[in-house]
C-alpha positions as a printed NumPy array, in Angstrom:
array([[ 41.436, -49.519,  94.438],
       [ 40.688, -53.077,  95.27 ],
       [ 39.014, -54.081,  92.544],
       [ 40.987, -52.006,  89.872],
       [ 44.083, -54.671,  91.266],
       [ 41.263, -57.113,  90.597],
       [ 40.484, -56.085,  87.224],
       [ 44.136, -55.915,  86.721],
       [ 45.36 , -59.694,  87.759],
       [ 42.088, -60.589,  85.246],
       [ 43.653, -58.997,  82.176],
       [ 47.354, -59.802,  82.987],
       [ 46.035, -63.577,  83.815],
       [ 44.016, -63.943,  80.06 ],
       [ 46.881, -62.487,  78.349],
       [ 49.048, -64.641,  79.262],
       [ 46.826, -67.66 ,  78.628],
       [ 45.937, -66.39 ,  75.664],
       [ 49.997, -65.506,  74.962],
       [ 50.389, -69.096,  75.368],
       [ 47.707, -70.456,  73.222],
       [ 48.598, -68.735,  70.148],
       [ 52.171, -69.62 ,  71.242],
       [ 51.545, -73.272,  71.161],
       [ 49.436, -72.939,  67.737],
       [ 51.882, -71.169,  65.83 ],
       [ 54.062, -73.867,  66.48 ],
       [ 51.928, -76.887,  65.51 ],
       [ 50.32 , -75.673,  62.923],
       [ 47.835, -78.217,  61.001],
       [ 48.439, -79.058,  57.167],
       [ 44.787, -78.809,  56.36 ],
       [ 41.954, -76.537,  57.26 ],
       [ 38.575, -75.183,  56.168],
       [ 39.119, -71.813,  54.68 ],
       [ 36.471, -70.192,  56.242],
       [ 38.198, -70.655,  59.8  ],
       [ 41.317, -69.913,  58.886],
       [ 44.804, -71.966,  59.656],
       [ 45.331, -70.268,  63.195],
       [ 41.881, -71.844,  64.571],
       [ 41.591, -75.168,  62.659],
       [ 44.804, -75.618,  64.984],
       [ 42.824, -74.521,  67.678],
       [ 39.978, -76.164,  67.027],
       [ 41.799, -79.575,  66.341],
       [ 43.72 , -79.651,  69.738],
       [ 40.872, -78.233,  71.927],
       [ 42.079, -75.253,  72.562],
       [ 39.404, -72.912,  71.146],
       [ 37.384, -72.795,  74.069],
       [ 39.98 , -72.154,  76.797],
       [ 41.219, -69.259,  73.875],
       [ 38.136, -67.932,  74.129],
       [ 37.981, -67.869,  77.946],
       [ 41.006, -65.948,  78.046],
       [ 39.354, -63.18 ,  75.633],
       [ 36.566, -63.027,  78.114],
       [ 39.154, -62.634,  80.988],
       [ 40.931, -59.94 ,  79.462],
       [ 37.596, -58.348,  78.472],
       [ 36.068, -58.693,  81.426],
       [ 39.445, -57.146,  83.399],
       [ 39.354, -54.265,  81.054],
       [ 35.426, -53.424,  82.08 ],
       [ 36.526, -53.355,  85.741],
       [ 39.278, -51.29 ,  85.275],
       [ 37.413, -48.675,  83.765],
       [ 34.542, -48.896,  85.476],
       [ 36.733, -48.042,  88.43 ],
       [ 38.166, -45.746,  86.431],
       [ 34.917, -43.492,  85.474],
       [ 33.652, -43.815,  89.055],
       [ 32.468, -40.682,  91.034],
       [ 34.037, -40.821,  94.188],
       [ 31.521, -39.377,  97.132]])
């Protein structure tokens, strides 16, 4: 149970991060950009926040493994 709570505060805590960075992004929004990275992370990319949006992926990720690794465990 412990670490499904765990797992839990992980995926609530990188989607709101995340919630946030694309929040601030939509709102500044650059006037030009490479076309192969698209609008959304040439913003990103231009006010350093690709690499904290990509942290809170792994969080969420990594929140969502516990969870269901907790969830397919065998109890003894």
């Amino acid at each position: 149970m412990k670490r499904t709570v765990i797992g839990g505060i992980y995926s609530l805590i990188g989607s709101i991060w995340g919630a946030i960075i694309l929040y601030y992004t939509c709102n500044n929004l650059v006037s030009s950009w490479d076309t192969y990275l698209g609008r959304g992370f040439a913003t990103m990319q231009e006010n350093g926040l690709l690499i904290p949006f990509i942290l809170s992926v792994v969080l969420v990720v990594c929140g969502i493994i516990i969870i269901s690794i907790e969830y397919f465990k065998k109890d003894e």
